[in-house]
N, C-alpha and C positions, 0 to 999 in steps of 0.2 A: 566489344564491351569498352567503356569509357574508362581509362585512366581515375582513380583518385583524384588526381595534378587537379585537372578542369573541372570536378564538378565542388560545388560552392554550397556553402549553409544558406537554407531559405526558410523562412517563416511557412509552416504551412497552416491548413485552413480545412474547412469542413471537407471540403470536395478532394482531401487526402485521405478521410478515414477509412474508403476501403481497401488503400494500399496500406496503411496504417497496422489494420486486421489485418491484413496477409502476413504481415510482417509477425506479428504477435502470435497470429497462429503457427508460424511455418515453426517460430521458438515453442510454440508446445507451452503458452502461457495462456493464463486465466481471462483478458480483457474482455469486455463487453464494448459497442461501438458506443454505449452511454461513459465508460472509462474516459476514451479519447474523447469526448466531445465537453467532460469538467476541465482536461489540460486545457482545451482550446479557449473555452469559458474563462476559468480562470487562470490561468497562466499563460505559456509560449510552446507552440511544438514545432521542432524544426530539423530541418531533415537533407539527406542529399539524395538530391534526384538528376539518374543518369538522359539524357540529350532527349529520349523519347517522353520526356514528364515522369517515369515509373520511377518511384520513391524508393531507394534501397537501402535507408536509414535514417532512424529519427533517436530524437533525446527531447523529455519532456522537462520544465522547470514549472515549479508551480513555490513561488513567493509566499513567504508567509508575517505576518508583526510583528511575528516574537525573536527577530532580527537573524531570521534563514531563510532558504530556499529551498525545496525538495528537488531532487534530478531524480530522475528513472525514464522508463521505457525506453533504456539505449539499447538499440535493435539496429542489426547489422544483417540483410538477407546472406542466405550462407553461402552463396556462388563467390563473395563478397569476404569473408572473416578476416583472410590470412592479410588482408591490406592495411590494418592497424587504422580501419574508420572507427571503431568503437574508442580509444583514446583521443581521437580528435575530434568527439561527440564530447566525449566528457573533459574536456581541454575546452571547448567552444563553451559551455554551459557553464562552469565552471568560472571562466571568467567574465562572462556577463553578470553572473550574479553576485560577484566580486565586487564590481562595479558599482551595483546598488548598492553597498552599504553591508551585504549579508554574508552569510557565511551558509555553504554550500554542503547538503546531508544527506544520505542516502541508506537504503539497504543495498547491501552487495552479498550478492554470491559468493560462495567461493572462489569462482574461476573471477568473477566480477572484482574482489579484493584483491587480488594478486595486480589486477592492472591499477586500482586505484590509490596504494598501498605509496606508488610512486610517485605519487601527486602530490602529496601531503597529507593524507587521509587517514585519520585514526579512528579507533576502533571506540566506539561508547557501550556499547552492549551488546549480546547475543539473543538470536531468535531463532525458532524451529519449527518450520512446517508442518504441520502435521495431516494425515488426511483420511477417512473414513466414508463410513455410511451415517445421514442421520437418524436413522434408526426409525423405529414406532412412534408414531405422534405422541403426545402426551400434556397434559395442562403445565402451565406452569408453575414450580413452586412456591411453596408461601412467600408472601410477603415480595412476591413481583408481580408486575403490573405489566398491559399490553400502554406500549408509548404513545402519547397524544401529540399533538399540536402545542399546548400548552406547554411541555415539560421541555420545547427545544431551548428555551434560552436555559434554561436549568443543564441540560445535558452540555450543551455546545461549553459551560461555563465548567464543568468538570472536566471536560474532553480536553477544553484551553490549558488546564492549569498540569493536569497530567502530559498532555503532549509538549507545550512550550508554547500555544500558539494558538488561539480563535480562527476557528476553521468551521463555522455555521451552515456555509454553504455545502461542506461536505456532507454535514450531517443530517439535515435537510435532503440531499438527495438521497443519501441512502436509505434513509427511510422513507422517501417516493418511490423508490425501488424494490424495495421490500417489505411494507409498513406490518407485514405478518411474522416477521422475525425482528420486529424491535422494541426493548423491554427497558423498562427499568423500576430501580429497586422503590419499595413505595414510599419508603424515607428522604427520598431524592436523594441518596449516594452514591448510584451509580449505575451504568446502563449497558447494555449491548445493542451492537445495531447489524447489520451483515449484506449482501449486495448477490442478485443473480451473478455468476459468472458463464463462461464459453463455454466451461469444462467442467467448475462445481461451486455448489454454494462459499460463499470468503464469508468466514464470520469473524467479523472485528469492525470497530473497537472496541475491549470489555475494558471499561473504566469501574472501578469499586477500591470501597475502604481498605476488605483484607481477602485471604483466597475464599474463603469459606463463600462468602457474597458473589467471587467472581465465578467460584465453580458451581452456583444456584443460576447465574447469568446466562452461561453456556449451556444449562441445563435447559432452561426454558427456548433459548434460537435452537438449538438441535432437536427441540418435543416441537419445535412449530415445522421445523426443515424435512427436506425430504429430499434421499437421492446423494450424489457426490457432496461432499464438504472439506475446503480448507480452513485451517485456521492458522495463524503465524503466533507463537504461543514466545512471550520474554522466558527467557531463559532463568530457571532457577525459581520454576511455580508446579513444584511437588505434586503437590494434592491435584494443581488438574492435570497433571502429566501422569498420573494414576488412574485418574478418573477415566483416560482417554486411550489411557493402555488398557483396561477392564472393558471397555468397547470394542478392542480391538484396532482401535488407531494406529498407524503407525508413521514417523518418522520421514517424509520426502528430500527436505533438504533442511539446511540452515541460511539463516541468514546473518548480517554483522552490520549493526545499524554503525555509520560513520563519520563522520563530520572533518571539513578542510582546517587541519591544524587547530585542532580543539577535539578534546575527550571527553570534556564536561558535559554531560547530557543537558538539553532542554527541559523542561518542564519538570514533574517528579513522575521519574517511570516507575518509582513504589506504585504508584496507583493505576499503573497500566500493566493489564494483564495479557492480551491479547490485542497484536498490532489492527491498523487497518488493512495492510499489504504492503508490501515494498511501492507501490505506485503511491499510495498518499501519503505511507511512514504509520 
């Protein structure tokens, strides 16, 4: 097996997504090969690969305007842990996007925040997992609407102002990916959209005014879904954290959205209910 020492960060490329997948399955994570192939799109994915080409770690950055950059999918194969490639993933990315001008964000784990904690990485908010059945079909309720074409510059422009950043392209895909789970409110204030995963539906982002609108949101992607469902829920939204215990939901993990020496959130998370995932923020 190859030393750390010699192997090097490399730019990788489509013709890596299925060691990519290995990689993301072997972690017992949600990705779809359409995941990795928006980092590759839009952003950078870059990895170390040991002497026979096989990828044993990657970290994705995906740029954004609103003067940051997202990191995730630091993935480290497990033969591999105890080497401390996972900080030198996030050390490598990290300062590339330093570089540009940005300031570098992430969802971290738990285990994930203890290594990033030494970087310089502070904590903006808290997120929590949650995960279920989505239950019996059902229409959706008053005063939502199944999402068109039309409403993307409208959505992408709430999505903007709540996250920190125009991200169209994301939005745009995910409802190419799911145009059966993606809603919005018929006042144009606010939408949900959600994404096939590997292992279960990810429903997010739920942008709205107040919880009332966003707990109608998730009501309507869960009456269209069917089968496993995560959702990454901000921390400190009662009503759907009720809504979703009366279901039967419960609890997977947490997450700690971060930023490199800054606590100030982007955008206004008042109006973000439910993340998109740790992969887009």
């Amino acid at each position: 097996m190859g030393s750390t020492e010699v192997l090097q960060f490399q730019p990788l490329a489509a013709s890596h997504i299925n060691d990519c997948m290995a990689l993301s399955a072997e972690a017992g994570w949600n990705q779809t090969g359409g995941d990795w192939s928006l980092f590759l799109d839009h952003g950078t994915v870059f990895g170390l690969c040991e002497n026979t080409g096989r990828t044993i770690a990657t970290g994705a950055v995906l740029p954004y305007a609103g003067g940051f950059a997202w990191i995730s999918m630091v993935l480290v194969t497990a033969s591999r842990r105890r080497e401390r490639i996972g900080p030198r993933i996030l050390a490598n990315g990290s300062a590339e996007i330093v570089k540009q001008g940005l300031v570098p964000v992430l969802d971290a784990t738990p285990a994930g925040e203890r290594v990033y904690r030494p970087f310089g990485f502070e904590p903006i908010f808290g997120l929590t997992r949650w995960q279920g059945d989505a239950g019996d079909r059902r229409a959706p309720p008053a005063g939502i609407r199944a999402m068109k074409a039309g409403d993307f510059g409208t959505v992408a422009a709430l999505d903007a102002a709540a996250f920190g950043a125009s991200r169209r392209f994301l939005i745009e895909s995910l409802n190419r990916r799911a145009p059966q789970l993606a809603f919005v409110m018929q006042d144009g204030t606010g939408f949900v959209l959600a994404r096939p995963g590997r292992i279960a539906t990810q429903i997010g982002p739920i942008v709205a005014m107040d919880e009332k609108a966003a707990t109608a949101l998730l009501d309507a992607a869960l009456g269209a879904a069917s089968g496993s469902v995560f959702l990454d829920l901000v921390d400190g939204r009662d009503e759907i954290k009720r809504s979703l215990q009366a279901r039967g939901y419960t609890v997977q993990r947490p997450f700690l959205r971060m930023a490199l020496h800054r606590s100030a959130p982007f955008g206004d998370p008042s109006r973000l209910f439910v993340a998109t995932g740790p992969e887009f923020g």
